[in-house]
Structures are given as C-alpha cells and as structure tokens.
TIPAMI-412969 format. One line per 8 residues: number of its first residue (from 1); for each residue z, y, x of N, C-alpha, C. Coordinates in steps of 0.02 Angstrom, whole numbers. Layout:
NUM) Z Y X Z Y X Z Y X  ...
***
This chain:
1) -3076 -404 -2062 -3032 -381 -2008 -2977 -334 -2033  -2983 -310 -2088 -2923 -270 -2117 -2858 -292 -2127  -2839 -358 -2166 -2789 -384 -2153 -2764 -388 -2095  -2795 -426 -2050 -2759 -436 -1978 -2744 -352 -1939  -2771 -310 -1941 -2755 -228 -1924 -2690 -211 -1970  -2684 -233 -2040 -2647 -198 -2063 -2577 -248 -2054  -2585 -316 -2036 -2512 -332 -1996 -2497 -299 -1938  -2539 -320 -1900 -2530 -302 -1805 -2495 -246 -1818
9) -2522 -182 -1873 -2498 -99 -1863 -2424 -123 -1892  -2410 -157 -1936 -2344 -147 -1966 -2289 -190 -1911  -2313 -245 -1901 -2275 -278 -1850 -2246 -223 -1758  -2318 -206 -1733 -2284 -143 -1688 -2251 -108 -1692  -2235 -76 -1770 -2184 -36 -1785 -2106 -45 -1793  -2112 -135 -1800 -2045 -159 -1833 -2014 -162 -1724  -2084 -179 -1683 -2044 -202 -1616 -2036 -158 -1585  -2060 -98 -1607 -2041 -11 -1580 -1973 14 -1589
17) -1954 -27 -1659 -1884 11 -1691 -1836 -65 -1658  -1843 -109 -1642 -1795 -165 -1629 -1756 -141 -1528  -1803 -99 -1530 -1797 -98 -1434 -1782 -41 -1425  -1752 -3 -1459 -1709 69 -1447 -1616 40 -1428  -1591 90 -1387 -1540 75 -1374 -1500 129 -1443  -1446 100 -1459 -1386 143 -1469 -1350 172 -1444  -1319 227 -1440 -1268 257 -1420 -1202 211 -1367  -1201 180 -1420 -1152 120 -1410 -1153 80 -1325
25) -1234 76 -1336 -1259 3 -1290 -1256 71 -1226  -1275 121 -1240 -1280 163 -1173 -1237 191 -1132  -1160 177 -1169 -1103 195 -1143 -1065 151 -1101  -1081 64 -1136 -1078 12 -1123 -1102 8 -1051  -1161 33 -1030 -1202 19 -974 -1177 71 -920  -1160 128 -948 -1135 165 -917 -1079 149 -875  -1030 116 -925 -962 111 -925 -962 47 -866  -1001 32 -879 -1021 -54 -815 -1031 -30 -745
33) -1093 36 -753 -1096 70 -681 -1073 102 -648  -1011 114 -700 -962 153 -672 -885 96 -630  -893 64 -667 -842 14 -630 -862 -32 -576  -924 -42 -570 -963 -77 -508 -967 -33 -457  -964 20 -455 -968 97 -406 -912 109 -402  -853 106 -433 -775 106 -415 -756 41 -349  -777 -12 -372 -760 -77 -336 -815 -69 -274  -882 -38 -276 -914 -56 -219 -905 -3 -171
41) -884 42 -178 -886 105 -140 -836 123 -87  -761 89 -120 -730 76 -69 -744 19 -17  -783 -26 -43 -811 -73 25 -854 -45 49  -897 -16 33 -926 36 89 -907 79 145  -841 117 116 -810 161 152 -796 100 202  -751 38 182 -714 4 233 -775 -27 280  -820 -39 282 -882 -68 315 -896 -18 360  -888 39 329 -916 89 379 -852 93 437
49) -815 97 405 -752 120 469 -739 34 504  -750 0 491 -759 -66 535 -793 -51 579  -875 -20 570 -939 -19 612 -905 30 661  -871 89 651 -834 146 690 -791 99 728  -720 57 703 -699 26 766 -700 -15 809  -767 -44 793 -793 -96 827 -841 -47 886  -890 20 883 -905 65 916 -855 81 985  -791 106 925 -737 118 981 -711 51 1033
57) -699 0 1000 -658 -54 1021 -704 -57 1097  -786 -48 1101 -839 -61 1141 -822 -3 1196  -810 56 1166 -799 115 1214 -752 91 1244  -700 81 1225 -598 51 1258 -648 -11 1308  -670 -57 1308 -681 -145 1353 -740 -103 1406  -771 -30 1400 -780 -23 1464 -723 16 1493  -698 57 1479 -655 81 1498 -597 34 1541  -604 -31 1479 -546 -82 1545 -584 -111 1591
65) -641 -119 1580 -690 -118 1654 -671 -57 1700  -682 -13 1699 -684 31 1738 -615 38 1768  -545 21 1748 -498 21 1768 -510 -31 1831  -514 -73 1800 -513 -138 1851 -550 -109 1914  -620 -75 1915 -626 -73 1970 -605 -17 2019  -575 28 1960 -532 80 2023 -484 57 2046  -446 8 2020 -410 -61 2040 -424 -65 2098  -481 -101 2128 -498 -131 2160 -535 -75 2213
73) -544 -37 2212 -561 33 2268 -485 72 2287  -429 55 2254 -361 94 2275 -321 50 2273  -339 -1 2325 -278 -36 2356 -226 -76 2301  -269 -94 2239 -236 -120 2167 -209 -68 2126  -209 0 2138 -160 35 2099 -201 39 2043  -139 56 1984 -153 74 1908 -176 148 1909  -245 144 1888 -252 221 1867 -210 268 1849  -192 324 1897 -130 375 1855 -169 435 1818
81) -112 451 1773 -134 505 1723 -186 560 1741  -145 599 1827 -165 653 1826 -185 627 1902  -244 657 1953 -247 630 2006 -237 738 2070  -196 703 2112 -173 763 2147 -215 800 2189  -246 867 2175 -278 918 2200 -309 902 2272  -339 913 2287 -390 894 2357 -412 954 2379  -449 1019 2342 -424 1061 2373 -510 1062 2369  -569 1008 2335 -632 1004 2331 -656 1010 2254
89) -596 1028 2210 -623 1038 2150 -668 1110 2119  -716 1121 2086 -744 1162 2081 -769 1170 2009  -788 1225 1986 -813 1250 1922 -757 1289 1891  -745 1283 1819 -718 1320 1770 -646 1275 1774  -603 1314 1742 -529 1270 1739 -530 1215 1696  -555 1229 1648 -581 1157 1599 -608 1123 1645  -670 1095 1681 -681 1045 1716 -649 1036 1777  -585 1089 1798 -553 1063 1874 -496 1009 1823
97) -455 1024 1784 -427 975 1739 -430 896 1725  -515 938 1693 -571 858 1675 -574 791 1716  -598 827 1777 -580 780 1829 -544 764 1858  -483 792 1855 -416 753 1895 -384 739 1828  -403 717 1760 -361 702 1718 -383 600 1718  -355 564 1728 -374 490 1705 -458 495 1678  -466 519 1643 -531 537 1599 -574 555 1656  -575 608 1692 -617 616 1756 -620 574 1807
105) -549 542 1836 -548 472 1892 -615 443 1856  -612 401 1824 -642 358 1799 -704 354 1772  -727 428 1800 -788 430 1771 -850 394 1833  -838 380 1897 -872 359 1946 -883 302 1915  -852 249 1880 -860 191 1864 -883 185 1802  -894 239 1746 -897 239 1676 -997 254 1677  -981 305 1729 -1068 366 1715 -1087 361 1651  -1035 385 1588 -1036 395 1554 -982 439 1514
113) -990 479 1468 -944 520 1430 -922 615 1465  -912 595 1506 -903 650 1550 -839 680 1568  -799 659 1523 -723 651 1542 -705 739 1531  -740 788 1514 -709 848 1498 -712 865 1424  -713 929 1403 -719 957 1377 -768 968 1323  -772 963 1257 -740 911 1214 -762 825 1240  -746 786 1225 -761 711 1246 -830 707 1207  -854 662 1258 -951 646 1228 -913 553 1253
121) -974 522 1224 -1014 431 1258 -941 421 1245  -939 352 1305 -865 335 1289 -801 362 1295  -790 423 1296 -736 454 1295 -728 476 1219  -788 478 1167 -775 506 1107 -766 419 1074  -717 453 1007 -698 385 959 -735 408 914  -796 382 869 -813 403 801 -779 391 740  -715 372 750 -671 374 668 -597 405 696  -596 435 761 -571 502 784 -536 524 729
129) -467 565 718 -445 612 674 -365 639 682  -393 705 684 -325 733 709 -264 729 658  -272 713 607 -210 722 555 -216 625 553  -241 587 565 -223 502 574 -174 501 636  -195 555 692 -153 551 758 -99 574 728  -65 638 723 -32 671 703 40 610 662  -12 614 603 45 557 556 87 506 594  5 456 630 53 427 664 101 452 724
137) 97 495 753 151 526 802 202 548 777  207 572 725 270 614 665 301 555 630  294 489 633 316 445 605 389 431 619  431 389 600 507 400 603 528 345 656  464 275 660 478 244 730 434 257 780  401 316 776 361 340 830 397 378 852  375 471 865 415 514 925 434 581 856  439 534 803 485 598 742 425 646 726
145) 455 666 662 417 731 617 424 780 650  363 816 667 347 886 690 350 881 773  340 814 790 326 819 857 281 849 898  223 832 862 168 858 874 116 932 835  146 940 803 118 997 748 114 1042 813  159 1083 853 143 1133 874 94 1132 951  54 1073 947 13 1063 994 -63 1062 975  -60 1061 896 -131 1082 885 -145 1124 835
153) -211 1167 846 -271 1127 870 -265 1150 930  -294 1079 963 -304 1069 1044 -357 1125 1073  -315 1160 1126 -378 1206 1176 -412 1164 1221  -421 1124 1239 -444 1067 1280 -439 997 1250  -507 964 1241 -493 905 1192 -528 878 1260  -530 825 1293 -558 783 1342 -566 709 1310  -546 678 1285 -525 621 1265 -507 585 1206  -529 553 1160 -498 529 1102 -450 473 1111
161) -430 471 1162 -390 404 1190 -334 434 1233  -289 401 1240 -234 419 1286 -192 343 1308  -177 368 1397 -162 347 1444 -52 327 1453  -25 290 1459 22 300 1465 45 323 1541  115 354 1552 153 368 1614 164 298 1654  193 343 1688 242 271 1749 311 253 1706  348 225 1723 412 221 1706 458 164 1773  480 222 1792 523 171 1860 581 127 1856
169) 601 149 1779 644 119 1794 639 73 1700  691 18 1668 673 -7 1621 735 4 1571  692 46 1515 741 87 1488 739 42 1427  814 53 1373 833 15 1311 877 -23 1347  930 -47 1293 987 -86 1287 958 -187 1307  913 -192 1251 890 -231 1241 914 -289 1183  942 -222 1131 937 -251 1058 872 -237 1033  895 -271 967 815 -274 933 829 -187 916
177) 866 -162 900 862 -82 882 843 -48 926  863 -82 986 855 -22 1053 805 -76 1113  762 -103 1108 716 -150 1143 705 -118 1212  717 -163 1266 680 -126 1320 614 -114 1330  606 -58 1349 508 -38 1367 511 -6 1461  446 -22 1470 437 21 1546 371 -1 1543  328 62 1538 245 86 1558 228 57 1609  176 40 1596 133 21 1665 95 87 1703
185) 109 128 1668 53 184 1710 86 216 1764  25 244 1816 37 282 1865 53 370 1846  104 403 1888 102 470 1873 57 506 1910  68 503 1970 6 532 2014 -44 497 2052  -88 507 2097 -105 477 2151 -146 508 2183  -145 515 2236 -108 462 2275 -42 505 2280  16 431 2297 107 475 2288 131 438 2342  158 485 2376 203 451 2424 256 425 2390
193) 301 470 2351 366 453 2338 352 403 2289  321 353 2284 334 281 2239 323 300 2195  267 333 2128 266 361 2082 187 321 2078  170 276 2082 117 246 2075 139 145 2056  93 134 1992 122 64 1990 33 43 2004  64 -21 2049 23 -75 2064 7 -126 2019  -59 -155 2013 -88 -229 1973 -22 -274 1994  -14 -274 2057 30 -339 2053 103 -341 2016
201) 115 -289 2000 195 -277 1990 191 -292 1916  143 -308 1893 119 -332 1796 131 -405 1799  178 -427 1760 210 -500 1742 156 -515 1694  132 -496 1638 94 -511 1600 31 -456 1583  1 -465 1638 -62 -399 1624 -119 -431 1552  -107 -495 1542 -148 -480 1465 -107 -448 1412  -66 -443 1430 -12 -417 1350 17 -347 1370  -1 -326 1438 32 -265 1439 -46 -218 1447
209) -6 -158 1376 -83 -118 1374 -58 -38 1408  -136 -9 1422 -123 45 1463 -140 106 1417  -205 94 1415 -237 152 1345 -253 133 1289  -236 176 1249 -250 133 1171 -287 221 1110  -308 208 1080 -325 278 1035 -264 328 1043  -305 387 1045 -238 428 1037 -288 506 1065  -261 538 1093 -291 597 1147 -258 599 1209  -311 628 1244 -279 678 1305 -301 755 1294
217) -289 777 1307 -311 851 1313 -256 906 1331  -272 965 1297 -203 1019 1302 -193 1063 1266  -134 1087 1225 -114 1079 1192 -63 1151 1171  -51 1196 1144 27 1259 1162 25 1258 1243  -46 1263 1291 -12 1270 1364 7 1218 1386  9 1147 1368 37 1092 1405 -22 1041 1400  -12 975 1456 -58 939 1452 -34 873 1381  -81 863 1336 -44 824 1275 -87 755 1272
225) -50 708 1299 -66 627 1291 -38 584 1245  -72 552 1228 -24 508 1162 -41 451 1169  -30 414 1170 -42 332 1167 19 286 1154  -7 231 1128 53 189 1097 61 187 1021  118 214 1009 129 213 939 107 271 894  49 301 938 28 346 908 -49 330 891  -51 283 910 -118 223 891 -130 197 796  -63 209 795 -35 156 732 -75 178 679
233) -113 217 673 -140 233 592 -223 234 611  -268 249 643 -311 262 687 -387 237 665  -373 160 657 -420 116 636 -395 72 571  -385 68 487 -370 47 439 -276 15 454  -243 62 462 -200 14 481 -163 3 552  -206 22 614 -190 -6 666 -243 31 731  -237 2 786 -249 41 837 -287 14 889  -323 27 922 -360 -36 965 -329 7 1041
241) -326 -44 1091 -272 -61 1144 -324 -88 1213  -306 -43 1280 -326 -73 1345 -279 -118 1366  -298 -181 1385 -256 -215 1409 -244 -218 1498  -220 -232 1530 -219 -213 1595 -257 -294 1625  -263 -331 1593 -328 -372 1629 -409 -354 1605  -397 -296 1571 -467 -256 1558 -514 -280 1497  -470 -318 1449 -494 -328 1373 -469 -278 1339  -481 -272 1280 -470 -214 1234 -472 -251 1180
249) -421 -248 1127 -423 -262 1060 -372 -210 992  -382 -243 929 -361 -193 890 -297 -221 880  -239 -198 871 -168 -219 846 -155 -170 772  -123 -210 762 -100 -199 674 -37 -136 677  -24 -63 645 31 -38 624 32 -26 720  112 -9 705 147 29 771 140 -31 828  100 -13 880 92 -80 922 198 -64 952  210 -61 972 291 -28 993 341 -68 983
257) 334 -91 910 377 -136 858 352 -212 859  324 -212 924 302 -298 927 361 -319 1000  406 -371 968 462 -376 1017 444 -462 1024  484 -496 1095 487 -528 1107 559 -511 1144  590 -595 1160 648 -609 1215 642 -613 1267  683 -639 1288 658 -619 1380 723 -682 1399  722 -733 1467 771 -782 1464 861 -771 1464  868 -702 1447 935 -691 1438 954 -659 1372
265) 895 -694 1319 892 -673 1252 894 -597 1250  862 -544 1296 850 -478 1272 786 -454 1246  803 -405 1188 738 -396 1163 702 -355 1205  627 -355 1205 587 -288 1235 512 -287 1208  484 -246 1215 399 -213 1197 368 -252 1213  350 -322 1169 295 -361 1210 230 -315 1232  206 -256 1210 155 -224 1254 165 -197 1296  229 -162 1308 234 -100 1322 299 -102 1373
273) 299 -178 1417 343 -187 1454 311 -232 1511  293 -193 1567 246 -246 1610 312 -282 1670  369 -257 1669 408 -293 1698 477 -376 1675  425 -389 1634 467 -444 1589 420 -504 1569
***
C-alpha cells in the first residue's frame, strides 16, 4: 500500500496548486462584475420607476372616474379648481382649503386620499419630485426659468397632481409658433357668471385632458397648480394625463407641443383645446 499512498499524496498536491486563482484571473472577475452591475442597475432603477408610473397612472383612471361622476351629480359640469364657500366648512384652515380645492370636491367619489394636507392614497404620486416639477415648469416652452422657484417649498402640499382653469375665451394666433389653446376646466362652482365649463361643450373629450402630474397646493401665500406642461419630466420623459372621457394615460415630453389643424388649416393644442 505504500506506493499507491505515496502517489495519491503527491498527486493532491499537484491539484491543490493547479486551482488557485491569480491575481490576474481575480481582477478579470472583478472587472466582469463590475460591468454587469453598471448595465444591470440602471434597468433596475428604470423597472422601478415604471412600477411607480404605472401606481400613479392607476391613481389618475380613478380620479377620471370620479370626475365623471361629479359629472353626472352637477348637471354635466367639469369639476372646478376651487369650489365656493357655503358657509358649512369647518376645522383648521388647511382642511377648509382641502375641501373646496378640486382635491376635496372629489373626494365623495374617491373615499380615498383625503384631498388635504400633505396628499395620502390617490392623491399621492410615488415617483413625485419637486425639482422634476420645477424643471419642467422653468423650461423655455413651458411658463420660463424661475417661474416657479419662489413658490417653494410648498406650505400646503394637497396633491401631487394638478387641475387646469377655465378659459372662455380661445387664445393663440393659430400658427404653429403661436397654436391656439382653451382649458377645459371650471373656475368656480357653482358660478353664475358663466365661469363653469360643461361635458357637452368638449368636441373631443378623449383627447382633451384635465389633470395630469403636477401639484396643487400653496405656495409664497398663493394657491399653486400646475398641470400641463409641467407634467413633461415627471415619469422617464413624460407625464401621465386625465382625459375628460375619464381614461388616463402617459404622454411623451411637453404634452403642449402636440399640435394638430383644424378645417381652416389653424394650428392648436391637440390636448389642451376642447373647443376644436
């Protein structure tokens, strides 16, 4: 049995020394895990913020539910921004706000989020961010640099979303530089003086949107809404959008800068023009 002991021992020794790494091979391996963790990590990040606007996109399609049916309890009207004093509001000034802000209307139909102070459920966006809002609002075809800087940080955050105005009348030339736009939103309600727009007065309620990412809240003392082209950076790129037949989807960049003609060859806001 000595022979065969005195291979086996010499042979273990030769497969002890064959299965060590070098220096070399360990930098190699290194250098591999390091470039597979470069390439995978940003798909992670992007997976994750998908899962975030697909969250949100879900928060926005009840929300256009819930429009629809205050729709349909106010005589067709479009939810307005701010709803006018009754004279039955109660608590702290933050929640008399809360509830007459769009965000509070709408909470009878939501029973969810709570529509004040900071935003919870579907009133909060989870990929939310005040310097994504910002940029996009300071942008040069949005509402200009430093528009918004002296409005935050917000003393009242209600909302990660924002509501557009009324617009009575239909403003722009209707070049492609100067496109016509006019809001679908309501200013008050209830309004005597015509300051309320109706479902019916929407030529194209799938293409004309109402709320899209953005805020409501307040701001230096003022009430601060953003919606529209202040959507534009929000979700990779782009912004997800209420439509006024109560779908919600994401649009690419400045929704604002999406034009169509009209039969006297004028340009205008395919979103952001419910009278065309």
């Amino acid at each position: 049995m000595l022979p065969f002991s005195r291979r086996y021992s010499s042979g273990s020794r030769r497969l002890g020394t064959s299965a060590a790494f070098t220096l070399i091979e360990l930098l190699v391996v290194i250098a591999i895990i390091a470039i597979l963790a470069a390439i995978l990590f940003p798909v992670f990040a992007q997976a994750r913020e998908k899962a975030r606007s697909v969250a949100c996109l879900s928060n926005q399609k009840n929300i256009g539910t819930a429009m629809l049916m205050y729709a349909q309890d106010y005589d067709d009207a479009i939810v307005a921004w701010l709803r006018i004093r009754d004279g039955s509001d109660t608590g702290t000034a933050s929640e008399i706000r809360g509830k007459r802000l769009w965000t509070g209307t709408l909470q009878p139909y939501l029973k969810n989020g709570g529509g004040y102070n900071p935003p919870t459920g579907i009133m909060k966006c989870p990929s939310w961010s005040q310097e994504r809002f910002i940029k996009a609002g300071n942008a040069a075809d949005c509402n200009g640099a430093g528009t918004y800087d002296p409005y935050f940080p917000l003393l009242e955050h209600f909302s990660d979303y924002g509501i557009v105005f009324q617009d009575a009348r239909l403003h722009g030339s209707g070049t492609q530089a100067d496109p016509h736009y006019q809001f679908a939103g309501s200013l008050v309600y209830p309004a005597p003086d015509g300051k309320t727009t109706y479902m019916a007065e929407v030529v194209r309620p799938a293409e004309t949107a109402l709320i899209t990412d953005g805020v409501t809240g307040i701001g230096g003392g003022f009430f601060i809404i953003g919606a529209g082209c202040e959507a534009a950076d929000m979700h990779s790129g782009g912004g997800n959008h209420v439509f006024l037949d109560g779908h919600a989807k994401w649009i690419a960049r400045n929704s604002q800068r999406y034009l169509e003609r009209d039969a006297e060859g004028k340009y205008y806001q395919k979103y952001w023009t419910y009278s065309k």
